[in-house]
N, C-alpha and C positions, 0 to 999 in steps of 0.2 A: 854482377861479375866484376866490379870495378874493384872488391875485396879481394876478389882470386886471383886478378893479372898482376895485385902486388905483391902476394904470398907467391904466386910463381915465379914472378921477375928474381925473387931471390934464391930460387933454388935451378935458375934458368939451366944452367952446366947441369943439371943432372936431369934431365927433361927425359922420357924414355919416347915417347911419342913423338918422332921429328920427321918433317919433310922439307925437302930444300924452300921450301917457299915458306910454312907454317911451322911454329913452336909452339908445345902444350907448357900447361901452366898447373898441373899435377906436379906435387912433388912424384920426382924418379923413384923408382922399387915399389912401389905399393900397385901391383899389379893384382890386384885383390875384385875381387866380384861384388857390387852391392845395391842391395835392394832400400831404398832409402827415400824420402821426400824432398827433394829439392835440386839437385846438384846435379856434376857432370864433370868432366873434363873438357874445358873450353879452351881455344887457339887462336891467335890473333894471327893478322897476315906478317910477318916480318918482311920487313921493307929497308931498305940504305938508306942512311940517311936519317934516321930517327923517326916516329912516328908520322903520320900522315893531320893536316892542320885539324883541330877541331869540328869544323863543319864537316868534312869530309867523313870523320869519323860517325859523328852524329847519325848522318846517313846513311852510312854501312848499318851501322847500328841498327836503325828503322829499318831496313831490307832483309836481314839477316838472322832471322832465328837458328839456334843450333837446338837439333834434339838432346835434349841433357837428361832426363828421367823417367822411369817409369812408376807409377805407383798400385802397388798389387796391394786390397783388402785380403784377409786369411781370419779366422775365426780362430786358428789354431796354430798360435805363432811358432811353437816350440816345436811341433811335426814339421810347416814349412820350414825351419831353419835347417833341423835335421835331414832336412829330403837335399836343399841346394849343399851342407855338405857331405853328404856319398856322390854328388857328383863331380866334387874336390874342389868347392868352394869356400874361399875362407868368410864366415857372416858376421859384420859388426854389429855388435847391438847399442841403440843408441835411444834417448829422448828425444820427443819433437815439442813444437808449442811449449816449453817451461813444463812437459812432463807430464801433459794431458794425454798424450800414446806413446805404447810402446813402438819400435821401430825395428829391423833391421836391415843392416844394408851390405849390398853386396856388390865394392867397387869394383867396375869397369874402367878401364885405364882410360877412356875418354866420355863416361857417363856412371851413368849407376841406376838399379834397379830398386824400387823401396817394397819392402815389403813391413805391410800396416796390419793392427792390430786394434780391434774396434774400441772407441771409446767409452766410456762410464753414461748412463744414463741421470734421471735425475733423482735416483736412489742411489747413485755410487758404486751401480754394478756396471758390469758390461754388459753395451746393446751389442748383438751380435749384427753381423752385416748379413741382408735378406738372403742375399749372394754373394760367393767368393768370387776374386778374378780381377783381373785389370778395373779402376777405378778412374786415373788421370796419367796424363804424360804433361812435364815442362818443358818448356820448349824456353831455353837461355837465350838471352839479348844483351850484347854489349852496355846499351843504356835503355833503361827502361822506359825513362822517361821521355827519353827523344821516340822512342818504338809509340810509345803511347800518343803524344802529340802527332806524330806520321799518321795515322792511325785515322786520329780524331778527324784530321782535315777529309778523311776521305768519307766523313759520315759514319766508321766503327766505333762501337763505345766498347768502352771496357770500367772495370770496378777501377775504383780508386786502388792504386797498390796498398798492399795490408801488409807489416812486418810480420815477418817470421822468426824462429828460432831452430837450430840445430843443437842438442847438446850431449855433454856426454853422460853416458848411463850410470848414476853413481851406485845403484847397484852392481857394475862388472867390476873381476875384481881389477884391480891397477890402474880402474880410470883416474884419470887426470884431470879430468874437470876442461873446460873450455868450452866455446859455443861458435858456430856458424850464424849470419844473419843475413838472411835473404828475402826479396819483396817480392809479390805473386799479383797480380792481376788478372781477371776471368774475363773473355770476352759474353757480354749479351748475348750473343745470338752463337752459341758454340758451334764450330764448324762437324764436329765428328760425332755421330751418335755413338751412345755404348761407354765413352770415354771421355771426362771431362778436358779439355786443353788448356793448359792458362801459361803468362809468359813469367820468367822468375827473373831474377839479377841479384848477386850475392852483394852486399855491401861491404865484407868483411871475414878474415878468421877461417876460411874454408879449408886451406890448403892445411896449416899448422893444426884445425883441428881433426882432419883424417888421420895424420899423422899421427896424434896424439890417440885415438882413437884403436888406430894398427899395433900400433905400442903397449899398448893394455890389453890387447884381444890376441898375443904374439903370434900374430896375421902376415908375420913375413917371412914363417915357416918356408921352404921351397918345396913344389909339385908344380908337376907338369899341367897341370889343365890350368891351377890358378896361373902359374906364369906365362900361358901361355896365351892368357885375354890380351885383347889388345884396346879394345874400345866396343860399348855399346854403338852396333851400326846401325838397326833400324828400328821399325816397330810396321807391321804388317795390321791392318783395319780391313774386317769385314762388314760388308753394308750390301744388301739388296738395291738398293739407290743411291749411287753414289753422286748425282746430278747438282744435288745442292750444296752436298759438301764440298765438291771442286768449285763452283760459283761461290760460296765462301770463300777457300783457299786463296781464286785469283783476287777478289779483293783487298786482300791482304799482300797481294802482291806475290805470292806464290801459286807457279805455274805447274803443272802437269806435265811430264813427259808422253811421248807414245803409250796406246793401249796395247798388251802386251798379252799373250795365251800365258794361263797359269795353269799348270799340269793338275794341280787340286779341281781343278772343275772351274775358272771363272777367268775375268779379264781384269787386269793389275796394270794399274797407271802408276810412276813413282812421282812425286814429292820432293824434292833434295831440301833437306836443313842443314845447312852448314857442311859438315864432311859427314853429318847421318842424313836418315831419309824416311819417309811415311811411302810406305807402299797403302795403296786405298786398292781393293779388289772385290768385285761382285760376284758373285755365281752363273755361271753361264747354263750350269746342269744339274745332274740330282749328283747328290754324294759329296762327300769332300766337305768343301765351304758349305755348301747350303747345308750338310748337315750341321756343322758345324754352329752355325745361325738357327736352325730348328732348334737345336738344343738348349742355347741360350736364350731362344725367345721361352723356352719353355719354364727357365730358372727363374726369368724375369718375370714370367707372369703375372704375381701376385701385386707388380710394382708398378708396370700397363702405361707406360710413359715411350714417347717418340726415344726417348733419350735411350732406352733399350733396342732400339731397331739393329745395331749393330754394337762391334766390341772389335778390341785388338784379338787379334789374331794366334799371332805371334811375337816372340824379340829374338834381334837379331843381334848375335854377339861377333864382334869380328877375332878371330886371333891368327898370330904368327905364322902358324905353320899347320894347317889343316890336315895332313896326313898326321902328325902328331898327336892331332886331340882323336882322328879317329882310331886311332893303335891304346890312346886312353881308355875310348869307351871299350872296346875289346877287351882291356885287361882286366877292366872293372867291371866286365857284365853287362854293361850301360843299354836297352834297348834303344838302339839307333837306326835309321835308315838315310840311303841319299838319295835327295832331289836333285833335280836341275833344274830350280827355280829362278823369277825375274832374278833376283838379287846373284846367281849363279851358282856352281856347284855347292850345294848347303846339307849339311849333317843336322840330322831332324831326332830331336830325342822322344821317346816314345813312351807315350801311359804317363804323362803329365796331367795330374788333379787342377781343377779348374784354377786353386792360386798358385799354381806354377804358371800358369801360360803354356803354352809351346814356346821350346827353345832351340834355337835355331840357329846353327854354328856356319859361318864363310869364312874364306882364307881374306888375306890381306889385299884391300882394296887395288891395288896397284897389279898385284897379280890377277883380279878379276876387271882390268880393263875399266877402271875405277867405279863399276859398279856399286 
């Protein structure tokens, strides 16, 4: 992230994402959807007086994961692209790793969603993925390496950070060329089954290279649904046992809110990361989530690992103005329904293929009591 708070520091006057306390670090206008490996839309505290001393920062740092990404496996990148846009998304497509997979991404004004495309086997073709669906979420840390040392002391390991790459697709037409470079670390003992978690930090180039990216893909088009994201807000995890993932969680120094009735059939504790959130929810009954679980343990069977016991859920997209997106989906046919979910009044899109997810629209955090 230490790459992204300088590429935002310069474009700070045009930030779209402001609150009196916090400034985002997204270039302004690029209010774009995306599904993508690595990134987000990260906010520092704004404080008087200039930054806060080093150590202080450091610390934050270690405390303070922000949800920054989702990352969805698809077999069939060219259907997923097409499906996110008729629902008025604009999709970048991009390289990851120096161009080992395809990508694309669909920015969130304060996150992004990645959606992946399996890699080459050791023939050179592509191994398909056993199962479509949620894969990993990054969770951004101010310094990784102070997260990491915080960490160590409390007996957590983690992989040594491994550099990454962002770059642009030189097959779209008008790219530009440039690259992102961001570091990942996996923890041992992963807290969430169904979904790998690991922490990222950009080193560099994030901001200029979205940009660059919107520019070539002429992704700043105006519609009402793309303009109207405001930021990836959550990401929803189902699990029959959610016992050791939260004793995880607090280890790491992230607490649990109240257990809370979920109208799907089960009971939802939240998570807070930064200004998003991990809703963790089990089944209480038949239908709903446990079906929902039944199904996926059914995909995953051939694969027979803990690490299938659960899966995201859902993602939670926040935008502007909720009656808005739903007079969208009306106009466009969109099958939707509304919940009154933990997260609060939420537009739930309907007959979503296993690598869409569920998606899952609230109004702006402030209007929901900052849930």
């Amino acid at each position: 992230m230490r790459g992204r708070a300088a590429d935002g520091r310069k474009r700070e006057e045009k930030a779209i994402l402001t609150t009196p306390a916090r400034k985002c670090r997204l270039p302004g206008g690029l209010l774009l959807l995306a599904l993508a490996c690595g990134g987000g839309l990260a906010c520092v505290q704004a404080q008087e007086g200039g930054p806060p001393p080093a150590e202080s920062r450091s610390r934050d740092a270690a405390r303070s994961p922000e949800l920054d990404h989702v990352v969805i496996g698809t077999n069939d990148l060219p259907a997923a692209i097409g499906a996110y846009e008729r629902l008025g998304f604009s999709v970048l497509k991009a390289n990851a790793e120096a161009g080992e997979r395809e990508i694309a991404l669909l920015q969130l004004g304060s996150g992004y969603v990645q959606l992946i495309a399996p890699g080459a086997d050791s023939t050179g073709k592509p191994s398909p993925f056993p199962f479509e669906g949620a894969l990993a979420q990054g969770w951004e840390v101010e310094d990784l390496d102070a997260m990491l040392t915080d960490l160590e002391r409390k007996g957590i390991r983690f992989t040594a950070p491994a550099q990454g790459t962002l770059g642009a697709d030189e097959r779209q037409e008008g790219a530009t060329g440039g690259e992102a470079l961001l570091r990942r670390s996996f923890p041992s003992d992963q807290p969430v089954s169904g979904t790998a978690v690991y922490l990222v930090d950009y080193e560099s180039g994030f901001g200029e290279w979205v940009e660059d990216l919107a520019r070539s893909a002429k992704a700043e088009a105006p519609g009402l649904h793309l303009n109207g994201a405001r930021r990836l807000a959550y990401v929803t995890v189902a699990e029959r046992n959610t016992e050791q993932t939260l004793k995880i969680l607090a280890s790491w120094g992230l607490v649990a809110g109240p257990e809370v009735e979920d109208p799907r059939g089960g009971h939802t504790v939240k998570i807070a990361l930064g200004q998003g959130a991990v809703y963790l929810t089990r089944p209480t009954s038949s239908g709903g989530i446990d079906d929902f679980l039944e199904e996926r343990r059914a995909r995953a069977a051939p694969v027979g690992t803990r690490y299938f016991e659960g899966s995201i859920l859902s993602v939670g997209i926040e935008v502007y103005d909720l009656a808005e997106t739903e007079q969208f989906f009306a106009e466009k046919a969109i099958p939707h329904i509304a919940l009154d979910l933990p997260s609060g009044k939420t537009l739930v899109v309907q007959g979503a293929p296993a690598w869409q997810l569920r998606l899952e629209f609230v109004g702006k955090s402030d209007d929901r009591g900052g849930a």
